[in-house]
C-alpha positions in Angstrom: 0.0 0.0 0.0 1.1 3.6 -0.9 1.9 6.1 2.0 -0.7 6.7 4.5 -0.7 10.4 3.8 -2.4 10.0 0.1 -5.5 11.7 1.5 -7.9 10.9 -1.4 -8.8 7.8 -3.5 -10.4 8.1 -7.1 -13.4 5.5 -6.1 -15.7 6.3 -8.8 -17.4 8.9 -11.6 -20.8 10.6 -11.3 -22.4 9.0 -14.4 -25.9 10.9 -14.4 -28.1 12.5 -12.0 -30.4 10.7 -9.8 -33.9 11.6 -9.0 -35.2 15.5 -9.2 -33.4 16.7 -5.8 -30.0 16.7 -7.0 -28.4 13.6 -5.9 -25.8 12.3 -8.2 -25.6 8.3 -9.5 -21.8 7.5 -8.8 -20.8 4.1 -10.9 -17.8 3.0 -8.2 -14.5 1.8 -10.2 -14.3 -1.1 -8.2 -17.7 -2.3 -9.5 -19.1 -2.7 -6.0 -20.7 0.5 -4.5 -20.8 -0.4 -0.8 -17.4 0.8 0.0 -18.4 4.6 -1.1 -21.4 4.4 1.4 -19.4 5.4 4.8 -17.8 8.4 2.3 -18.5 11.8 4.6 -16.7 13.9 2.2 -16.2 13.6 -1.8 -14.0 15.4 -4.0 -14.8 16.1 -7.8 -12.7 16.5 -10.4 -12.2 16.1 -13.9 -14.7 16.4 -17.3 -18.0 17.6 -15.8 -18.7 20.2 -12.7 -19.8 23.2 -15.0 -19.0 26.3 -12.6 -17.1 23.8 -10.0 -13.7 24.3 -9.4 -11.2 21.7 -9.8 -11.1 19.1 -6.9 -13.8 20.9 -4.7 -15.1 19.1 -1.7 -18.3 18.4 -1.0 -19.6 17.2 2.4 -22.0 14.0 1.7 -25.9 14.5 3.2 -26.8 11.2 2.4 -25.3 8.4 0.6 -27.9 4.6 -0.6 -27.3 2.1 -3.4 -29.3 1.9 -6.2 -28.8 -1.3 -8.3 -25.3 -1.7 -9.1 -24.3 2.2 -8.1 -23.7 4.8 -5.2 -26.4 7.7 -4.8 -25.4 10.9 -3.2 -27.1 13.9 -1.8 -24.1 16.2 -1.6 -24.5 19.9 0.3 -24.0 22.1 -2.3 -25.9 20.8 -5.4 -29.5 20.6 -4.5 -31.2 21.0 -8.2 -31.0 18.7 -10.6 -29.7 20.8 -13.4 -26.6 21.2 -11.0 -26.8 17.6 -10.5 -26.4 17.1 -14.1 -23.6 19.8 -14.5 -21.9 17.6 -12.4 -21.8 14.5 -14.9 -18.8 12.7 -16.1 -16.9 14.1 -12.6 -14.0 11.9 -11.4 -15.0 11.2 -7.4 -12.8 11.0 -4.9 -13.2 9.5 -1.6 -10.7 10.1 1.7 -8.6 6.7 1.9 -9.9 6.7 5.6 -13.4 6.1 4.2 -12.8 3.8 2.5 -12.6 -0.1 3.8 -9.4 -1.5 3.9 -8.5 -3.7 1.0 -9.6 -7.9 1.6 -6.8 -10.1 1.0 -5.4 -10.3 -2.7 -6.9 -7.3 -3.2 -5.7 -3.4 -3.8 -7.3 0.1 -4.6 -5.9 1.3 -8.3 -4.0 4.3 -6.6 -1.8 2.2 -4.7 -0.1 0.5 -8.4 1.3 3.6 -9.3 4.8 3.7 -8.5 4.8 -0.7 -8.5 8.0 -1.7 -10.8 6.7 -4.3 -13.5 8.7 -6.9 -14.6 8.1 -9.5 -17.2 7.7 -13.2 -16.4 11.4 -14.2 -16.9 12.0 -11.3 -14.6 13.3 -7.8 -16.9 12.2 -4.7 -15.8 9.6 -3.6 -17.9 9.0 -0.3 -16.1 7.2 1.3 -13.2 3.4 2.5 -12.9 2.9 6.0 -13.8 -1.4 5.2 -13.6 -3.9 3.3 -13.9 -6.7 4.9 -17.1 -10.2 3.4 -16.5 -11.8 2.5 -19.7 -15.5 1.5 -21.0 -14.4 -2.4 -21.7 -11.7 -2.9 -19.0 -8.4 -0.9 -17.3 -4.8 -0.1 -18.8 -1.6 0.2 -16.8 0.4 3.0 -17.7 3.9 2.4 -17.6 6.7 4.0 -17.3 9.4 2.2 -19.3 13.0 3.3 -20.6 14.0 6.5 -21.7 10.8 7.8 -19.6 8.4 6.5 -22.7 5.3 5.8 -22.0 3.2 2.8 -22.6 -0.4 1.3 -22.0 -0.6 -2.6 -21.3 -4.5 -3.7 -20.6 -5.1 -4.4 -17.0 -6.6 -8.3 -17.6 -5.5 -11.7 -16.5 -4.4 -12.6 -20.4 -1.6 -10.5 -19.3 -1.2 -9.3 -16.0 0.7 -12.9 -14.1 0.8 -11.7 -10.3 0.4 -8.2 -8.2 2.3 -8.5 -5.6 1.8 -5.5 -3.0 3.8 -6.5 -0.6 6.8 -6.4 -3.0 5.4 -3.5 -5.0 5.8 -5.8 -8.1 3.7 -6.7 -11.3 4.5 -9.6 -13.0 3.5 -9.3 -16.9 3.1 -11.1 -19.9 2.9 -8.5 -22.2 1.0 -9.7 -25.2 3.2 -10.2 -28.9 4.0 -6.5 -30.6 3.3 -4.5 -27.9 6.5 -1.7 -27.4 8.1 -3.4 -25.2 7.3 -7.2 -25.4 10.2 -9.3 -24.6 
């Protein structure tokens, strides 16, 4: 796990508004919304927030699940128009919120900075970040001469994470930039 003093998580994205009150729908990243529930404060940022400023806090009124996502009621945005304005925001929840991750598992944020090596043990890099996409996840990596390169984030290719040892053991799949 990163350092304790990474204040904020990115946990989810407000995907549309919810109701005619101005609560927001969040869609969590890790597919399972309970964990943003206990959230007192969120922070958006990114695409959306119309009038917001960048990485404003919010303090959380009430938070439920609704099918498969998070709903907020958020001091600050009580219409629905600003609930809308609000759509395609990046949330972020204080790591202290959040429940510590179960065995074999890890929040995104705490990859960056893991060094990645292929299976016959090379350095392929390090973690820059982790870019959520609509099918699956990409590692961005850091690899030699500071280049940059995106490997999908699926089993086909991604062997072993190993936190403890801040490590990511790769297969990288044939043609990509820096396959072995």
């Amino acid at each position: 796990m990163r350092d304790s003093t990474d204040a904020y998580i990115e946990a989810g994205q407000v995907i549309a508004a919810h109701g005619t009150a101005g609560m927001l729908k969040v869609k969590a990243l890790s597919g399972d919304p309970s964990g943003l529930l206990s959230a007192r404060v969120v922070r958006l940022s990114g695409k959306g927030g119309k009038g917001i400023p960048e990485g404003r806090e919010f303090e959380v009124r009430a938070a439920q699940r609704s099918g498969g996502c998070a709903v907020f009621a958020l001091s600050g945005v009580e219409t629905v128009e600003a609930a809308r304005d609000l759509a395609g925001a990046r949330v972020f929840v204080p790591r202290k919120d959040l429940p510590p991750p179960g065995e074999d598992e890890y929040y995104f944020a705490d990859l960056v900075g893991c060094s990645v090596v292929a299976a016959d043990g090379c350095l392929v890099g390090e973690v820059s970040s982790v870019v959520h996409g609509p099918g699956h996840d990409w590692l961005e990596i850091r690899c030699a001469a500071n280049e940059e390169a995106l490997l999908p984030f699926v089993s086909e290719f991604i062997r072993e994470v190993d936190m403890g040892g801040r490590r990511i053991v790769v297969t990288p799949p044939d043609g990509w930039p820096h396959a072995g």
